[in-house]
MDTraj code that builds the backbone (N, CA, C; nanometers):
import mdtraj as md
import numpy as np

residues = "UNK UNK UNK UNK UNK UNK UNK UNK UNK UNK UNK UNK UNK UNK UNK UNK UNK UNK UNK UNK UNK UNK UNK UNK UNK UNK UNK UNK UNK UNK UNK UNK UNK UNK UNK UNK UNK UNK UNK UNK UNK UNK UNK UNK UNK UNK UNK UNK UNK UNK UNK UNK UNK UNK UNK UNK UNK UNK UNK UNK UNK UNK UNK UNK UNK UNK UNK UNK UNK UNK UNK UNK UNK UNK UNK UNK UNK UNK UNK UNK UNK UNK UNK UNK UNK UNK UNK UNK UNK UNK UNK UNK UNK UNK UNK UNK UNK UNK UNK UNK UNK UNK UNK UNK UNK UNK UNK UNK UNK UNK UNK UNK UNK UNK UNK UNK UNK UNK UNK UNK UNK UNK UNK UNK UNK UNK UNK UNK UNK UNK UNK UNK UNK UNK".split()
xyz = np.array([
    [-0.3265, -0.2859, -2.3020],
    [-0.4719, -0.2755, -2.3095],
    [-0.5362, -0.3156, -2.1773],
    [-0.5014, -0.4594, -2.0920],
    [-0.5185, -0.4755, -2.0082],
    [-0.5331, -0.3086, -1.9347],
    [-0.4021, -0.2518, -1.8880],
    [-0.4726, -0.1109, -1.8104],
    [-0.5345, -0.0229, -1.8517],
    [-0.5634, -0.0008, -1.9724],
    [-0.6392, 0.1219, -2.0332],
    [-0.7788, 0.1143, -1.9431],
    [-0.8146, 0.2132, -1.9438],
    [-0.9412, 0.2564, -1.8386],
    [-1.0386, 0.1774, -1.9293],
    [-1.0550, 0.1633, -2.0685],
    [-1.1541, 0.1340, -2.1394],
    [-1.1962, -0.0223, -2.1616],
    [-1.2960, -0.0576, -2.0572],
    [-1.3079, -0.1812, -2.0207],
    [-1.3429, -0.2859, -2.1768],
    [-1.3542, -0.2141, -2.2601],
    [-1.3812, -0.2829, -2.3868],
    [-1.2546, -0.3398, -2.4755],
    [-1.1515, -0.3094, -2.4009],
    [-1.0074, -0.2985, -2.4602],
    [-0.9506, -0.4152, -2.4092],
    [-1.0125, -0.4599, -2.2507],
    [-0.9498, -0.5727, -2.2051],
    [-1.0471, -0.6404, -2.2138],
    [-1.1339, -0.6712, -2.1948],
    [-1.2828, -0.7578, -2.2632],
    [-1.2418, -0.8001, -2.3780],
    [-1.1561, -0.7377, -2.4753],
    [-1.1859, -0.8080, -2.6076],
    [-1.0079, -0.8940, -2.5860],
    [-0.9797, -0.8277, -2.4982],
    [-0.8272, -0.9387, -2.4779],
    [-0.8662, -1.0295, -2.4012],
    [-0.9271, -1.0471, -2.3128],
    [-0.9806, -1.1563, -2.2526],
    [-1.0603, -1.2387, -2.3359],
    [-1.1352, -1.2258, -2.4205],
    [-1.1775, -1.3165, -2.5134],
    [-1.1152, -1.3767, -2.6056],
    [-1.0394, -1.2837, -2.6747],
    [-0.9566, -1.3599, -2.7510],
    [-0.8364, -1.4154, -2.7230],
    [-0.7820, -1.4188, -2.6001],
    [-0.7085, -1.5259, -2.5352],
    [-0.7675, -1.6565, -2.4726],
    [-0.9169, -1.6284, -2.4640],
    [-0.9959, -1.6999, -2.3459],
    [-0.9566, -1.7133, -2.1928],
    [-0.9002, -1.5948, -2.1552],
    [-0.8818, -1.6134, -1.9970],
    [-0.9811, -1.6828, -1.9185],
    [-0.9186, -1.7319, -1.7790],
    [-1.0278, -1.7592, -1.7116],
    [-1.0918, -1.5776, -1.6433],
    [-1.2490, -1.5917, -1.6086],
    [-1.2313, -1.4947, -1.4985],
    [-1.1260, -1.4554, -1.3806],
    [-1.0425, -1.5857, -1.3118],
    [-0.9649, -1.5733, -1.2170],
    [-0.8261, -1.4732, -1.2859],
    [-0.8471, -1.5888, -1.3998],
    [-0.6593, -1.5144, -1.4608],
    [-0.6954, -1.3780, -1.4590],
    [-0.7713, -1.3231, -1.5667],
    [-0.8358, -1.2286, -1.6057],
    [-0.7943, -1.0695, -1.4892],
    [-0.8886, -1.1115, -1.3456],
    [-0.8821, -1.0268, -1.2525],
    [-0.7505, -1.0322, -1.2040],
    [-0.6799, -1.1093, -1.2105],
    [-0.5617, -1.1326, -1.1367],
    [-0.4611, -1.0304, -1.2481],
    [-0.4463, -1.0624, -1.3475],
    [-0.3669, -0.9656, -1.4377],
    [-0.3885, -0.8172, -1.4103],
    [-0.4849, -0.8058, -1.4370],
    [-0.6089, -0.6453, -1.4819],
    [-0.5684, -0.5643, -1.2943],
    [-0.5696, -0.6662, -1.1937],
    [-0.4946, -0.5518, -1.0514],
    [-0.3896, -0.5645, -1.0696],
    [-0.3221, -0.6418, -1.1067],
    [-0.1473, -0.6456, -1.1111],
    [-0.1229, -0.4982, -1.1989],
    [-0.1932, -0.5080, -1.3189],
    [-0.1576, -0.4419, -1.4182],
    [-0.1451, -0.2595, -1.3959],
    [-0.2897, -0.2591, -1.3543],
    [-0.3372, -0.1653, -1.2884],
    [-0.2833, -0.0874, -1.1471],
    [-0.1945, -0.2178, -1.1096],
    [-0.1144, -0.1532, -0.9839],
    [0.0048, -0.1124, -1.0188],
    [0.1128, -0.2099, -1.1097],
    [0.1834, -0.1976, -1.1650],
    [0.1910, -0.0317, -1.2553],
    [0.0525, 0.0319, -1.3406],
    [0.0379, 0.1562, -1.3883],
    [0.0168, 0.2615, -1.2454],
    [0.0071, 0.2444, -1.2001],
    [-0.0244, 0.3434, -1.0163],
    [-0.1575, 0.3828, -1.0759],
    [-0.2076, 0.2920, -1.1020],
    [-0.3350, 0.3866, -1.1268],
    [-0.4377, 0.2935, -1.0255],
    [-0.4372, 0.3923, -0.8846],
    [-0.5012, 0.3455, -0.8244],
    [-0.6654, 0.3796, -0.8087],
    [-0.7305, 0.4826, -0.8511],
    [-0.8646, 0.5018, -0.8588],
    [-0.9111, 0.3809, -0.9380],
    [-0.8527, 0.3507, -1.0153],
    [-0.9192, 0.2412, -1.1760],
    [-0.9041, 0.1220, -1.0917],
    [-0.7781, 0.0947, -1.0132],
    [-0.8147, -0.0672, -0.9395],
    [-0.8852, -0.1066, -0.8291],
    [-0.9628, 0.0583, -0.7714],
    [-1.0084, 0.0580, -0.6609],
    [-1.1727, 0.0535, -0.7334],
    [-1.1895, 0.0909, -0.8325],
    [-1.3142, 0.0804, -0.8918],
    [-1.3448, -0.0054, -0.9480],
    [-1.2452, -0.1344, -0.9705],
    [-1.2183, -0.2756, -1.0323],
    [-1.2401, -0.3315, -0.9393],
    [-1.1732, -0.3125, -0.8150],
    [-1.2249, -0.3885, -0.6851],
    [-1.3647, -0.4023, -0.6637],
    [-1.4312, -0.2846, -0.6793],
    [-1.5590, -0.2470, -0.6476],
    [-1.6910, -0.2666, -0.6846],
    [-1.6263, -0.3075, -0.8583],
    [-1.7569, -0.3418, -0.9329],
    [-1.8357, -0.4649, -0.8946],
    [-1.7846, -0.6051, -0.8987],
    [-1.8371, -0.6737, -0.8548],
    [-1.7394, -0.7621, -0.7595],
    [-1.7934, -0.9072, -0.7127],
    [-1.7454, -0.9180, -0.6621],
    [-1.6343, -1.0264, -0.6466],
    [-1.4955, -0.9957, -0.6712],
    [-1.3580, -1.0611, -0.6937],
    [-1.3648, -1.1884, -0.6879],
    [-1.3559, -1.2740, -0.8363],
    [-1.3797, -1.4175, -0.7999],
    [-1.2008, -1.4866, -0.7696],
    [-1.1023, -1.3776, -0.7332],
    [-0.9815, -1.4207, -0.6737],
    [-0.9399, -1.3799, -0.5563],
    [-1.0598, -1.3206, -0.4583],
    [-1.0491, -1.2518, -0.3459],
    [-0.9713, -1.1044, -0.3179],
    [-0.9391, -1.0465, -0.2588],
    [-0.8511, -0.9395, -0.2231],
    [-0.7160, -0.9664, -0.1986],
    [-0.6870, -1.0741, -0.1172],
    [-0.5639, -1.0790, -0.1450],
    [-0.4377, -1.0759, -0.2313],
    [-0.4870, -1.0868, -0.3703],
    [-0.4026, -1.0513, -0.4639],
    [-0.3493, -0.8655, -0.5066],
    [-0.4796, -0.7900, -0.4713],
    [-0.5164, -0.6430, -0.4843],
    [-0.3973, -0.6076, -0.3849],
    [-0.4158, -0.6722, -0.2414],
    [-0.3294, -0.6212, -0.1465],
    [-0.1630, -0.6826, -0.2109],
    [-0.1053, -0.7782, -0.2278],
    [-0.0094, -0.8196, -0.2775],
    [0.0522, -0.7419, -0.3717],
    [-0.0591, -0.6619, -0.5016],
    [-0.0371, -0.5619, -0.5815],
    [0.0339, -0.4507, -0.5081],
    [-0.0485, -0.3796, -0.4307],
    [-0.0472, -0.2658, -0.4226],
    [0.1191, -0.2738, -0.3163],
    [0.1544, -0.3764, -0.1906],
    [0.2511, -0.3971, -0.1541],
    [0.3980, -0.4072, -0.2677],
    [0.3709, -0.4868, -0.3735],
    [0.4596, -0.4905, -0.4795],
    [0.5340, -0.3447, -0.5653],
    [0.3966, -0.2870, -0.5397],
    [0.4476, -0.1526, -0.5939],
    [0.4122, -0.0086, -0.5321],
    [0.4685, -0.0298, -0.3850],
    [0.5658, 0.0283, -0.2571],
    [0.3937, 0.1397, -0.2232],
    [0.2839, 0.0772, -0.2268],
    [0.1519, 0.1423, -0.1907],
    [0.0578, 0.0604, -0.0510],
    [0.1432, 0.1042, 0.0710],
    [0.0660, 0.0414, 0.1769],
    [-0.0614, 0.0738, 0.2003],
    [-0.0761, 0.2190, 0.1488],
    [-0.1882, 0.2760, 0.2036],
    [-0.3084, 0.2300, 0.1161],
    [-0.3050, 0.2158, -0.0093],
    [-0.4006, 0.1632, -0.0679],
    [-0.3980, 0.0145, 0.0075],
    [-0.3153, -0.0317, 0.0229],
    [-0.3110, -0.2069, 0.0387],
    [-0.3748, -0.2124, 0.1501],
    [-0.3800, -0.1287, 0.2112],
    [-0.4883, -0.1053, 0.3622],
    [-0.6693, -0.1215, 0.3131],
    [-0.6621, -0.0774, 0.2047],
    [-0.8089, -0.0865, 0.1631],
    [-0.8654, -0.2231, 0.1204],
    [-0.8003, -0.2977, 0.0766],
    [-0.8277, -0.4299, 0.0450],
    [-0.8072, -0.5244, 0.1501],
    [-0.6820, -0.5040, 0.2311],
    [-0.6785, -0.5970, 0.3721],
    [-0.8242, -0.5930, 0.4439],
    [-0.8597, -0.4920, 0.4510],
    [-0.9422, -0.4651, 0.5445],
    [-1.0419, -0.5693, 0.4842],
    [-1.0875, -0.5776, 0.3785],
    [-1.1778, -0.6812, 0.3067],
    [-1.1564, -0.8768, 0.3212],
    [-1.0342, -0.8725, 0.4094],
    [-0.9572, -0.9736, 0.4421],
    [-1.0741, -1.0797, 0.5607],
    [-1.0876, -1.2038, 0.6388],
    [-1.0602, -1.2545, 0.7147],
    [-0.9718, -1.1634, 0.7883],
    [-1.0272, -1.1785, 0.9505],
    [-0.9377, -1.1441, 1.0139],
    [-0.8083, -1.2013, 1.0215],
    [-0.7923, -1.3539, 1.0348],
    [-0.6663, -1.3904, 1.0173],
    [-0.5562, -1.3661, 0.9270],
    [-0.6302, -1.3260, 0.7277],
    [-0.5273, -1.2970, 0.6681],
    [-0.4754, -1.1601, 0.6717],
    [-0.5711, -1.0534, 0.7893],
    [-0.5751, -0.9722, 0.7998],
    [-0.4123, -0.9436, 0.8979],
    [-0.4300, -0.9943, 0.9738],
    [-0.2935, -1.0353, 1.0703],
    [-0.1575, -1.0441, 0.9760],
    [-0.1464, -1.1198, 0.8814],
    [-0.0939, -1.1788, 0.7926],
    [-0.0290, -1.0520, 0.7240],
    [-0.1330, -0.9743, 0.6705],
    [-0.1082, -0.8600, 0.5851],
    [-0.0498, -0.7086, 0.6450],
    [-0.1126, -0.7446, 0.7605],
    [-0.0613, -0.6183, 0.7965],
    [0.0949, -0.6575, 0.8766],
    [0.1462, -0.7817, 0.9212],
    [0.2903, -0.8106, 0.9291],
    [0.3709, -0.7884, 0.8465],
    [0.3336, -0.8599, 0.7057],
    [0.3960, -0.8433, 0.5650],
    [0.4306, -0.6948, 0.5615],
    [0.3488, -0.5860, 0.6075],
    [0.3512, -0.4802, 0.5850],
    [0.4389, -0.3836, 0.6810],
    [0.4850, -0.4674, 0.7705],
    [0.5960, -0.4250, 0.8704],
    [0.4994, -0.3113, 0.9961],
    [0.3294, -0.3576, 0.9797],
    [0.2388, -0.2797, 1.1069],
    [0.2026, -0.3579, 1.1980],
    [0.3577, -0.4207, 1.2927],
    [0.3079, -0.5138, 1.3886],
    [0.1993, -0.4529, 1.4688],
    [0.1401, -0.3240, 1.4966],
    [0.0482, -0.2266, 1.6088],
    [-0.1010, -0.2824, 1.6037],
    [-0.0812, -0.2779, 1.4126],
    [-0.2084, -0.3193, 1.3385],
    [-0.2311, -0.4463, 1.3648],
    [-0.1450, -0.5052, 1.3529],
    [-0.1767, -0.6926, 1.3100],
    [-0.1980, -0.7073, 1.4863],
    [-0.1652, -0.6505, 1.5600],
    [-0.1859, -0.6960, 1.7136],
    [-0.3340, -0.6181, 1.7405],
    [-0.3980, -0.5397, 1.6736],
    [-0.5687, -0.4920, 1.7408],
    [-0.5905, -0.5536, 1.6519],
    [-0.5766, -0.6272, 1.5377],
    [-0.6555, -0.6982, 1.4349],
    [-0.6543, -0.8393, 1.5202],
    [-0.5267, -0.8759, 1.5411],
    [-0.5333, -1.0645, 1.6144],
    [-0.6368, -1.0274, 1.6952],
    [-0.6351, -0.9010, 1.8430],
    [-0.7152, -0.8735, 1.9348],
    [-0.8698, -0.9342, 1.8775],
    [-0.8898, -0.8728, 1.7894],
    [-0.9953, -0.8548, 1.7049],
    [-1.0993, -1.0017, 1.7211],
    [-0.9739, -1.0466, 1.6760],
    [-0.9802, -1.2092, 1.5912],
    [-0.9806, -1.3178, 1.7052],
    [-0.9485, -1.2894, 1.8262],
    [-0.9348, -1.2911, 1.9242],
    [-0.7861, -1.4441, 1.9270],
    [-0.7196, -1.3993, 1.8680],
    [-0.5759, -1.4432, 1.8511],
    [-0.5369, -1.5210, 1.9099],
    [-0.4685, -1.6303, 1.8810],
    [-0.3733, -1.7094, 1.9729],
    [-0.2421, -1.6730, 2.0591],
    [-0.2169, -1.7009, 2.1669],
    [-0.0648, -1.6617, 2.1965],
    [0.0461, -1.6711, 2.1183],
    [0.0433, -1.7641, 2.0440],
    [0.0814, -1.8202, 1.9098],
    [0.1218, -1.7360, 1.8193],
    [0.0339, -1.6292, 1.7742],
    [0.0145, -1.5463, 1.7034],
    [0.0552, -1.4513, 1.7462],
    [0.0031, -1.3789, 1.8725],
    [0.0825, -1.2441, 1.9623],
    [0.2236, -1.2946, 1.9240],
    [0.3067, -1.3582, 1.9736],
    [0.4507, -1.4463, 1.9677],
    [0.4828, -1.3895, 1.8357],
    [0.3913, -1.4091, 1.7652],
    [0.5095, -1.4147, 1.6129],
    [0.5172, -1.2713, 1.5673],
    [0.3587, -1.2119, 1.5984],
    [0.3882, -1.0426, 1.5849],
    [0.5272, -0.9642, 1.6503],
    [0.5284, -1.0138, 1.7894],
    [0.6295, -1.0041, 1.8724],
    [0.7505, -1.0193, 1.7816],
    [0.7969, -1.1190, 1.7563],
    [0.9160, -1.1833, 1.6424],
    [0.9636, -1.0435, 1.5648],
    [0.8544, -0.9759, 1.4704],
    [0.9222, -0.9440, 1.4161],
    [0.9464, -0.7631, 1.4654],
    [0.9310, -0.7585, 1.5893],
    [0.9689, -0.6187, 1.6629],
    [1.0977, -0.6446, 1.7457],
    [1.1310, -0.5551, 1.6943],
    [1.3231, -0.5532, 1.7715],
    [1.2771, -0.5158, 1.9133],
    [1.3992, -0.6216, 1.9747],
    [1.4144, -0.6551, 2.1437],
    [1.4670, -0.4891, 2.1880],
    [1.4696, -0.3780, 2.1210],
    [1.5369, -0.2739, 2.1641],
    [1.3931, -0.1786, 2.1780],
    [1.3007, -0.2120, 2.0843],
    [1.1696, -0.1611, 2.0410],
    [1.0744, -0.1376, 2.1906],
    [1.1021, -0.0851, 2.2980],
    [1.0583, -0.1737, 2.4182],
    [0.9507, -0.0952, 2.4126],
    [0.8603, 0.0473, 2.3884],
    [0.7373, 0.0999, 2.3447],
    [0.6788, 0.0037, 2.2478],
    [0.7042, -0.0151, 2.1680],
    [0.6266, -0.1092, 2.0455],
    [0.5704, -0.2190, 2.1053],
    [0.6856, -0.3069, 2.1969],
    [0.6987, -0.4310, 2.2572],
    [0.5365, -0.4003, 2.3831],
    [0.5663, -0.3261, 2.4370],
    [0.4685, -0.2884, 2.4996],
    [0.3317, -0.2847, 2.4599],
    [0.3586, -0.2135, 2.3608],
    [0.1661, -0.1818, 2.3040],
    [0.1356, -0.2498, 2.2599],
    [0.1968, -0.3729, 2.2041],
    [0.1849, -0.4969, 2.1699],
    [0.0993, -0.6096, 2.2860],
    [0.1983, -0.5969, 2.4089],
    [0.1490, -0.6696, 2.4909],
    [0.0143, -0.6523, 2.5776],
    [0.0338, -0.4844, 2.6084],
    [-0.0886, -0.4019, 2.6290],
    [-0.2330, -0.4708, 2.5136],
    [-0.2115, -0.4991, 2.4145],
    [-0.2968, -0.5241, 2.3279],
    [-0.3449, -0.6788, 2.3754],
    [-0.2484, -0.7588, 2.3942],
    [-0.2085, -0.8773, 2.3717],
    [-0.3100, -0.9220, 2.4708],
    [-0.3210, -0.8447, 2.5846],
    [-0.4124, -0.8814, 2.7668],
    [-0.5254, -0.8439, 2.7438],
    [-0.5690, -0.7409, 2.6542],
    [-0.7025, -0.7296, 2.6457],
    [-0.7812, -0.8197, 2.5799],
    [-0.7510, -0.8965, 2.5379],
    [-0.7973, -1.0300, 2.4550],
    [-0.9085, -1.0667, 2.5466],
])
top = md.Topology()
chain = top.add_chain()
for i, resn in enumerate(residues, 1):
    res = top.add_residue(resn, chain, resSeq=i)
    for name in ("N", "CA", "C"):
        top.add_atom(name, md.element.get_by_symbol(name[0]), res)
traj = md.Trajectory(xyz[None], top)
């Protein structure tokens, strides 16, 4: 019931369990990501506004092999967890114009760095290219 499109279906499961709001939203994107039904969690995202933040939406949609949606909720991120998410996501390119962004620590360039292979020497590059424009 939780995923059924019909918001009256999980409303009345949320009451009669007494969820919190947090639990509540936190199930209902899992659930919803878990069904691939991504229009319904993108319109769940949308309605108001997430009293468990985005980061769980993005965690969803990563869990069940959907970067590209998970791009839509990062973006709703802090820049820093933004960094964060898009590593998790194996887009060191991203997480290095996002640190840029954020205006990053060396610290941080470093660890993006970390997880690009020493053979990667284009990647390594546009990385660093990124890294100076700070």
């Amino acid at each position: 019931a939780v995923v059924s499109t019909q918001s009256t279906g999980a409303e009345g499961l949320r009451k009669e369990f007494k969820l919190s709001d947090r639990k509540f939203w936190w199930l209902k994107a899992r659930a919803l990501a878990k069904a691939r039904n991504w229009p319904e969690l993108e319109k769940f995202a949308k309605g108001k506004k997430s009293p468990i933040g985005y980061k769980p939406f993005v965690d969803a949609c990563i869990e069940n092999c959907n970067k590209v949606e998970a791009v839509k909720y990062v973006e709703r991120l802090p820049r820093e967890q933004q960094v964060e998410c898009y590593m998790d996501m194996d887009m060191p390119e991203k997480a290095a114009e996002t640190a840029r962004l954020a205006r990053g620590s060396e610290e941080l360039f470093e660890r993006i760095l970390s997880q690009v292979s020493a053979q990667n020497t284009g990647l390594r590059d546009k990385i660093n290219a990124i890294r100076n424009n700070v």
